[in-house]
C-alpha positions as a printed Julia matrix, in Angstrom:
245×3 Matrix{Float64}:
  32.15   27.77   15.97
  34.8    25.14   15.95
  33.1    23.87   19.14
  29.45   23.87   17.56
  31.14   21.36   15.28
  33.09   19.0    17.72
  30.04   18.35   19.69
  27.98   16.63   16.69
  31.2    15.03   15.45
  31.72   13.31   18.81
  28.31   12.48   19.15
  28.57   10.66   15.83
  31.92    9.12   16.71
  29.82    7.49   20.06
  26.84    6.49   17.5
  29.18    4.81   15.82
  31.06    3.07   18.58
  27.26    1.83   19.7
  26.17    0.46   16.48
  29.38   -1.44   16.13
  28.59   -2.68   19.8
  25.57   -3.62   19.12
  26.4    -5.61   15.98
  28.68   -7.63   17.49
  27.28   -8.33   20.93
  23.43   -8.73   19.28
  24.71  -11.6    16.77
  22.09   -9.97   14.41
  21.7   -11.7    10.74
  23.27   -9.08    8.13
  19.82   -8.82    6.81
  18.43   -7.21    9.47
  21.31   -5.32   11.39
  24.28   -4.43    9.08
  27.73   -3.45   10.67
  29.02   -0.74    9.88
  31.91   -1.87    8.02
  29.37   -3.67    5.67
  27.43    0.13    4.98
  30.74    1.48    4.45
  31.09   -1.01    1.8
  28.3    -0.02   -0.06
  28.91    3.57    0.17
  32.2     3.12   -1.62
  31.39    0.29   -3.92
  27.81    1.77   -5.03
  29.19    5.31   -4.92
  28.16    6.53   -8.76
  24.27    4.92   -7.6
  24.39    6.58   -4.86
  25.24    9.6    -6.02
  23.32    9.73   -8.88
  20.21    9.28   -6.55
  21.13   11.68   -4.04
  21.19   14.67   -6.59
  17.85   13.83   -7.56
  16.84   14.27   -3.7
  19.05   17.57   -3.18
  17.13   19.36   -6.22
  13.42   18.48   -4.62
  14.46   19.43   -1.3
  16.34   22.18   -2.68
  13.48   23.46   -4.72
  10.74   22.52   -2.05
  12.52   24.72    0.56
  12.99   27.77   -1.82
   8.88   27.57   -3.26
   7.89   26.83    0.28
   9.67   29.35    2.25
   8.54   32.03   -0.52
   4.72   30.63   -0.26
   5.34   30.9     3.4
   6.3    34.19    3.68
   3.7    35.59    1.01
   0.91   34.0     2.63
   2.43   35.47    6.36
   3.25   39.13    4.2
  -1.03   39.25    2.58
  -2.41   38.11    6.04
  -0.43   40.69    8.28
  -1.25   43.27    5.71
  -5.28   42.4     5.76
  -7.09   41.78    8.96
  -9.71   40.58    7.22
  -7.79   38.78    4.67
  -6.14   37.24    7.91
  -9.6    36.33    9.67
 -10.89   34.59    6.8
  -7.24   32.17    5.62
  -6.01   32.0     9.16
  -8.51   29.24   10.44
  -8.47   27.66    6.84
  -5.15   27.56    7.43
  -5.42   25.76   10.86
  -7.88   23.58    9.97
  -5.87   21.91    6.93
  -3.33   20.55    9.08
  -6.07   18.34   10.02
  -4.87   16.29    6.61
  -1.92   13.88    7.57
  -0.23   15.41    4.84
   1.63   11.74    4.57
  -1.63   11.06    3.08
  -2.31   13.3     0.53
   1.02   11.89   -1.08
  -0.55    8.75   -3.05
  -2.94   11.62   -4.26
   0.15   13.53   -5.5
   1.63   10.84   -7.04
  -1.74   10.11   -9.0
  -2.05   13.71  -10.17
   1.29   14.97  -11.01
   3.29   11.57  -12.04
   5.81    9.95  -10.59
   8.57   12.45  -11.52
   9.62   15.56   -9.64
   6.89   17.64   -9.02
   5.02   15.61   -6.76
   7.74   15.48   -4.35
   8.58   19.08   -4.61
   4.89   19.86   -4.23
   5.11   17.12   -1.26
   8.0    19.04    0.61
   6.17   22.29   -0.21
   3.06   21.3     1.77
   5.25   20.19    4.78
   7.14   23.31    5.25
   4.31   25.65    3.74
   2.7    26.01    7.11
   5.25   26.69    9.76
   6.82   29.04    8.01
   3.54   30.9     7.67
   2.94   30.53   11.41
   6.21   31.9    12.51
   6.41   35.03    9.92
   3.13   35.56   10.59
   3.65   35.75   14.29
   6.71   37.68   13.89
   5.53   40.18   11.68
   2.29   40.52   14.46
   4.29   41.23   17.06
   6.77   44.35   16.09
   7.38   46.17   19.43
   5.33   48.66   20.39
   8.0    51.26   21.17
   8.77   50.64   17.38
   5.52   51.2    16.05
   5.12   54.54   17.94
   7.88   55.96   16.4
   7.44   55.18   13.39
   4.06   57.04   13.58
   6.14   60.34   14.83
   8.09   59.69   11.04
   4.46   59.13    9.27
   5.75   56.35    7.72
   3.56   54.36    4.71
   2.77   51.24    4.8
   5.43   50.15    3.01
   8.25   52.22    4.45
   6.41   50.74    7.6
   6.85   47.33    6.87
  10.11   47.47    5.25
  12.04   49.82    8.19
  10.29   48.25   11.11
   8.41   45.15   11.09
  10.53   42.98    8.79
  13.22   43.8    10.78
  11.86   43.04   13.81
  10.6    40.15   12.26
  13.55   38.58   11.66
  14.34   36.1    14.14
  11.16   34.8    13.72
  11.65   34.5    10.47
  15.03   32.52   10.9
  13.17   30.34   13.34
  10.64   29.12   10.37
  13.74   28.62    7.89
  15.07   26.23   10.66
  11.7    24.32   10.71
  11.74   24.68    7.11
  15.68   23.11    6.13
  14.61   20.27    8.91
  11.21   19.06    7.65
  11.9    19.67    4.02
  14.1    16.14    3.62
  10.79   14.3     5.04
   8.7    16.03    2.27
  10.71   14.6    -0.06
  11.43   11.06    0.5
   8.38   10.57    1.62
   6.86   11.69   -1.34
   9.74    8.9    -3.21
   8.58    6.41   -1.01
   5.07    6.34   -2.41
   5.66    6.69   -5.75
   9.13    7.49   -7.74
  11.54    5.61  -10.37
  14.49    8.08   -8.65
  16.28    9.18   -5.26
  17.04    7.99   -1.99
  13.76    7.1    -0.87
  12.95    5.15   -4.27
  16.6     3.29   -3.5
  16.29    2.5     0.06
  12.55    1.09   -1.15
  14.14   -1.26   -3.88
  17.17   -2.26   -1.55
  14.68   -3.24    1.1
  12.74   -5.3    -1.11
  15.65   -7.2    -2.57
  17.04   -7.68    1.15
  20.16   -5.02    0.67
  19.77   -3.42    4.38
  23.29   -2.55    3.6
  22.28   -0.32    0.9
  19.53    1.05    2.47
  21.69    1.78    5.61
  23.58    3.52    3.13
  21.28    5.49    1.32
  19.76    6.76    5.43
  23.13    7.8     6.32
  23.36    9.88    3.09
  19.97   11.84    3.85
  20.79   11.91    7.56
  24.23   13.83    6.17
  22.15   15.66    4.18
  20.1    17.25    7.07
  22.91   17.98    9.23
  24.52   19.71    6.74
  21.73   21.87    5.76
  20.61   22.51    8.99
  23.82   23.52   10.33
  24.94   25.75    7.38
  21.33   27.6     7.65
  22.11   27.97   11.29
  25.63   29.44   10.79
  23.99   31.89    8.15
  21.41   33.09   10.41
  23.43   33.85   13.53
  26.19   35.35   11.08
  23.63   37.75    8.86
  20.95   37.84   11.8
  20.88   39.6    15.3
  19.22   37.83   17.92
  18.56   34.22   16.16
C-alpha cells in the first residue's frame, strides 16, 4: 500500500520538476505558460474561491456517480433477468453511444437550467453506460460449475442471483465503478463548461477569458487532485472489500 502511493507521488514530484523546466528554459509569457510558483500563488491567495467552487463540483460528481452507478446496475440487473427485455434495450443501448454525449450538453443546459441538474444529469449519461456494459457482462458470465450447483440446491431466482451471480459478478462490477469514479469528473465540468454560474469548470472558463492562466492552472490541478483521490480511494476499497479486483 505505502508503495501504491510513492509511485504517483514521485511521478508528480518529476511532473513538477518538468514544468518548472520547461518554464524557465521555454521563456514562455505568464499568460500562456504559468510557473509553478505563480499557480501556487493562486491556490493560496484565492483559496476561499477556490474552495467554494470546488464543493460545488464534488456534490455533481458525487451525486452523478451514486445515480449513475445505481442506473447502471438496474439497467445491467432488468436485462440479465429478461432475455427478451435484454434483446430489445441492449442494441438501443449500443446504438446511443452514437451521440457525442459532449453534445447533448448545450441541450441540457437549455432544458434543465444552468444550475445543478444538468451537470449531474451530464455525468450520469457518461458513466450510465459502462457501468451497464460491465455488470451486465459480469452478471452473463457466472461460471458454469456455479450454476450447476446451484441447480442441485433448486435455488429461485432470487436466491440464484443473490448467492451466485452477484457474487461472481463482482469484479466486474468493481471494474465499472473504476470507469465510473474516472469519467464522472469529465461529466461534470464539461457540463460547467457549457453552461454554469458555479464550479471549477465555470472558473477556469472566466479565468481564461480574463487572461488568469494562473487561476485556471489552479482550478486543473484541483480537479486533477480530485480524480486521483477518488480513483485511488475506490481502488483501495475494492481490493480491501473485493476478492479478485
Amino acid at each position: 500500500m505505502k508503495l501504491s502511493l510513492l509511485k504517483p507521488l514521485f511521478i508528480g514530484i518529476i511532473l513538477l520538476c518538468l514544468w518548472q523546466l520547461i518554464g524557465i528554459f521555454g521563456d514562455f509569457p505568464h499568460y500562456i505558460f504559468p510557473s509553478p510558483q505563480a499557480v501556487w500563488l493562486q491556490l493560496t491567495s484565492h483559496s476561499e474561491l477556490l474552495w467554494q467552487h470546488t464543493q460545488i463540483t464534488l456534490i455533481e460528481i458525487g451525486l452523478g456517480l451514486l445515480l449513475g452507478f445505481i442506473f447502471g446496475l438496474s439497467s445491467a440487473l432488468l436485462l440479465s433477468f429478461s432475455p427478451k427485455t435484454s434483446s430489445l434495450l441492449l442494441p438501443v443501448l449500443v446504438i446511443s453511444q452514437a451521440i457525442p454525449v459532449f453534445a447533448i450538453a448545450p441541450i441540457l443546459v437549455l432544458w434543465l437550467g444552468y444550475g445543478m441538474p444538468s451537470k449531474i444529469v451530464m455525468a450520469i449519461l457518461i458513466i450510465y453506460f459502462p457501468v451497464t456494459a460491465a455488470c451486465y457482462d459480469g452478471l452473463r458470465n457466472t461460471p458454469k460449475a456455479w450454476l450447476d450447483l446451484a441447480k442441485t440446491f433448486k435455488l429461485s431466482p432470487l436466491r440464484l442471483l443473490l448467492k451466485v451471480r452477484l457474487p461472481a459478478a463482482l469484479p466486474a462490477f468493481a471494474s465499472g465503478f473504476r470507469i465510473a469514479v474516472s469519467v464522472a469528473p469529465i461529466g461534470a465540468v464539461i457540463g460547467e463548461w457549457v453552461g454554469s454560474s458555479e464550479g471549477l469548470g465555470y472558473l477556469m472558463i472566466h479565468a481564461n477569458a480574463r487572461m488568469q492562466v494562473d487561476l485556471m492552472f489552479a482550478a486543473l490541478l484541483i480537479l486533477v487532485a480530485i480524480s486521483l483521490c477518488l480513483y485511488f480511494s475506490i481502488d483501495w476499497l475494492l481490493r480491501r472489500f473485493i476478492w479478485h479486483v
